[in-house]
C-alpha positions as CSV (number, residue, x, y, z in Angstrom):
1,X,50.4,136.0,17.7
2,X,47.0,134.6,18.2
3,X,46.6,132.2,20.8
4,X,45.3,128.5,20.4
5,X,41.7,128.2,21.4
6,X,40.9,126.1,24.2
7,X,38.2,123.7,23.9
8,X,35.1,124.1,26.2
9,X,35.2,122.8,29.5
10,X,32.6,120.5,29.2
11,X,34.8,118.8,26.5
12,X,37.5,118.7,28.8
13,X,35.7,117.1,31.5
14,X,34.2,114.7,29.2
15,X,37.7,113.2,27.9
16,X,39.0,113.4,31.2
17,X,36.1,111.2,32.6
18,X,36.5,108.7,30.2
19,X,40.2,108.0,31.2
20,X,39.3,107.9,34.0
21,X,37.2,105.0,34.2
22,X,39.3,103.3,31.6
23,X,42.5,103.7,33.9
24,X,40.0,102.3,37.0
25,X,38.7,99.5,34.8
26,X,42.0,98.4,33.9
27,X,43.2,98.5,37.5
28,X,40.0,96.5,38.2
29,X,40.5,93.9,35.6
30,X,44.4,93.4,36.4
31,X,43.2,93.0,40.8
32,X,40.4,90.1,39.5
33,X,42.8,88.8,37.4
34,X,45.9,87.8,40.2
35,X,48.5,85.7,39.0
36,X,48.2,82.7,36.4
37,X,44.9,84.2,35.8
38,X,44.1,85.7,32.3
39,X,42.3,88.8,32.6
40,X,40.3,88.9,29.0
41,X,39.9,84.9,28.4
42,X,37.7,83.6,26.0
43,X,34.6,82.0,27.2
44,X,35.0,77.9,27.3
45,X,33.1,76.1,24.7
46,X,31.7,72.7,25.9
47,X,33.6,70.1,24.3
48,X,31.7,68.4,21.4
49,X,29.4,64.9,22.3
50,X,32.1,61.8,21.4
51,X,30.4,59.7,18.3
52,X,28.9,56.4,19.4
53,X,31.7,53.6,19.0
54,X,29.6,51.1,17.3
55,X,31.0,47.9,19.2
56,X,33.8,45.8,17.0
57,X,32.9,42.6,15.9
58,X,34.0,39.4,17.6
59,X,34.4,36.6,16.1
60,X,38.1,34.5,17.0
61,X,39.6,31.5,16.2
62,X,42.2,29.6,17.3
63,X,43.6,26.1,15.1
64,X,44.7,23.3,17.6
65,X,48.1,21.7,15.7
66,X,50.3,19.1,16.8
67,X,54.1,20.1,17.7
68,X,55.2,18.6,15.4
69,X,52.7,17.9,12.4
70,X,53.4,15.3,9.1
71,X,52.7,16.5,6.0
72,X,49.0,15.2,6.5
73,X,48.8,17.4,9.1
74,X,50.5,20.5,8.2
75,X,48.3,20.5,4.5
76,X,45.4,20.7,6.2
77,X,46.5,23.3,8.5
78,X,47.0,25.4,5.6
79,X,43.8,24.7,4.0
80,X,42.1,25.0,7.0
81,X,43.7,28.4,7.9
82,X,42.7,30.0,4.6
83,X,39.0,28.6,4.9
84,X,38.7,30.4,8.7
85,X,40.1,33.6,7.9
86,X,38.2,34.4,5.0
87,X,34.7,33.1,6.5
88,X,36.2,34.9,9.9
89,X,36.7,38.1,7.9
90,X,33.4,38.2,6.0
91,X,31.8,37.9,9.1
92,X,33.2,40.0,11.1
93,X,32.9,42.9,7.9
94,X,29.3,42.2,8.2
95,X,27.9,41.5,11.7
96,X,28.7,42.6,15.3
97,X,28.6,38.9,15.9
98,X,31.1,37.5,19.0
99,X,32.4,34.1,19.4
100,X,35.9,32.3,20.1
101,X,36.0,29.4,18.1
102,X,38.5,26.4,18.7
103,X,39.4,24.6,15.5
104,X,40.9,21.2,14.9
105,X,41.7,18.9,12.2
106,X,40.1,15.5,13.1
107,X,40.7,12.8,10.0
108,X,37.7,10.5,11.5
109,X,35.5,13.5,11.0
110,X,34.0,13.1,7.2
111,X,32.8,16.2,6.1
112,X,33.0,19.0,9.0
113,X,30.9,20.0,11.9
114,X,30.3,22.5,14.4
115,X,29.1,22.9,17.9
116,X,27.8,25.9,20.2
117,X,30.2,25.0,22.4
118,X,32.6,27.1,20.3
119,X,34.6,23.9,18.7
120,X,34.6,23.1,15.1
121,X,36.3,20.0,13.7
122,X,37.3,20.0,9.6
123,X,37.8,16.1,8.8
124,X,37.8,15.9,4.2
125,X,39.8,17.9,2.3
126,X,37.1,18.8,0.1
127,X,35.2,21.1,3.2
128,X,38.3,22.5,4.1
129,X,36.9,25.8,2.2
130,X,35.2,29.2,3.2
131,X,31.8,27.8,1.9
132,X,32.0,25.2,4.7
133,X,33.6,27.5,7.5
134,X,30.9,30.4,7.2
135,X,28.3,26.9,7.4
136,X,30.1,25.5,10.8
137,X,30.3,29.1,12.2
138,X,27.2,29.8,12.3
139,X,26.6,26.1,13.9
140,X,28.3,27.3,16.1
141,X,26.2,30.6,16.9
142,X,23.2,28.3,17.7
143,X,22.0,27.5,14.1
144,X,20.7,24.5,14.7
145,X,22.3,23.7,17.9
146,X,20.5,26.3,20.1
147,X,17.1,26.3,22.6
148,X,16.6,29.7,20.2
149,X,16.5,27.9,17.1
150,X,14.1,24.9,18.3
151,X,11.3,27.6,19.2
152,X,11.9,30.1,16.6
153,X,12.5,27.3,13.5
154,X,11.2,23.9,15.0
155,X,8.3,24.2,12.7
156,X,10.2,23.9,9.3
157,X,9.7,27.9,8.8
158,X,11.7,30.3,10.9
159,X,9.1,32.6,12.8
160,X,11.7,35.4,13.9
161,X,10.1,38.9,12.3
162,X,14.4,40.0,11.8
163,X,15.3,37.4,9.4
164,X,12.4,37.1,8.0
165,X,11.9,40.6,6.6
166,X,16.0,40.3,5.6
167,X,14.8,37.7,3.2
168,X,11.9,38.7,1.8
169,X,14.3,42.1,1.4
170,X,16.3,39.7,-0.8
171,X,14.0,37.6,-2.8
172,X,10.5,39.6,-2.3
173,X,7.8,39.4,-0.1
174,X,6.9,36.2,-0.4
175,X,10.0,34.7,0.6
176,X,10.5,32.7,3.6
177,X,13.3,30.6,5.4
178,X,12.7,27.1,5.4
179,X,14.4,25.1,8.3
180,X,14.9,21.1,8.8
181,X,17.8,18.4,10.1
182,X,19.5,22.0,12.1
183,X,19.7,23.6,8.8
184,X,18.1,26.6,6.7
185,X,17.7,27.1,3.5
186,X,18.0,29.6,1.2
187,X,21.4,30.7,1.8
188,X,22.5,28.6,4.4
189,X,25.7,27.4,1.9
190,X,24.6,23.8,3.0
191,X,26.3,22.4,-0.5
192,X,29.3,24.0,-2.7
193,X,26.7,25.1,-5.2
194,X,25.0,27.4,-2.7
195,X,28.1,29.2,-2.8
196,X,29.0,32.7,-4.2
197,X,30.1,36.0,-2.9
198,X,26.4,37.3,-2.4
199,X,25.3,34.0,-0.9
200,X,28.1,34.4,1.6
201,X,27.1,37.9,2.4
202,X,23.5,37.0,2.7
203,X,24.1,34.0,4.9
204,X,26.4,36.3,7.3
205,X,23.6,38.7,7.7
206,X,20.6,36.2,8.2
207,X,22.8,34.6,10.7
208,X,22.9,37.8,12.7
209,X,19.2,38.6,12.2
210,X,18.4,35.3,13.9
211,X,20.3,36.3,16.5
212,X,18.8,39.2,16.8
213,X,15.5,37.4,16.5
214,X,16.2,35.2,19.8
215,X,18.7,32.5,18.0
């Protein structure tokens, strides 16, 4: 019978190396690794950079009512409700605006009005609307009531590059905002024909320029 050839015995000493040192790196890996310790882990990856939160806008409201309203009353609430949260909403969907705003129905009061200290008071039924709410609210954000708007629109033109540059966006570049009596004009919705869904956009957003201007 012929006998098997053996391989050389520098083949031999070749595999036999190589276990060897895979045996001793094993070993090795298993001593680093101790307990609770894994000994092939997978390199950490940094964790990825958090988007910027753009801040929430925050505009409030809060309607004063009597305990226990009459009919007069209790109308009114409802239109007066339904006038805040829509102008409330638009605003909020379109600026980063903040203010808490206290609301009251005041009979004596003939149209509307606001202040910057936060109050607004709806007095005819006929204002009780969002036209007139998105008007008070920003009354109450300083148009026309603030040091900001005396130097930036004290000279019947508002000066503030922001708003400016929004409304000659809108109507071209000749455009300008006229001011007067604490008002502005166009779209500051100062009468119920002013009023439509791009108006009320446009009015949110010039607000908030001014106020970016220095309102």
């Amino acid at each position: 019978m012929r006998q098997p050839r053996r391989a050389p015995e520098h083949s031999r000493r070749t595999v036999t190396s190589w276990r060897g040192k895979a045996v001793v790196a094993a070993l090795a890996a298993a001593v680093l690794a101790g307990p609770g310790v894994a000994a092939h882990a997978a390199p950490q990856t940094a964790p990825a950079p958090r988007q910027q939160q753009v801040a929430a806008a925050g505009i409030t409201w809060t309607l004063e009512r009597a305990s226990n309203p009459t009919q007069d009353q209790q109308t009114a609430y409802n239109l007066i409700t339904a006038a805040m949260n829509a102008a409330v909403a638009r605003y909020n969907n379109l600026s980063d605006l903040s203010k808490n705003i206290t609301v009251r129905y005041d009979p004596g009061v003939p149209t509307a009005d606001g202040s910057i200290n936060g109050t607004i008071r709806f007095g005819n039924r006929s204002y009780m609307t969002e036209r007139t709410a998105l008007h008070e609210i920003a009354h109450t954000i300083g148009v026309g009531t603030s040091s900001g708007w005396s130097r930036l629109g004290g000279s019947g033109t508002w000066t503030g590059a922001q708003a400016t540059a929004l409304v000659r966006q809108f109507d071209g570049p000749g455009a300008k905002l006229s001011t007067g009596g604490g008002h502005f004009w166009p779209y500051g919705l100062n009468y119920d024909n002013e009023m439509s869904n791009t108006a009320a956009d446009r009015h949110v957003r010039i607000v908030a320029a001014m106020v970016r201007d220095g309102l």
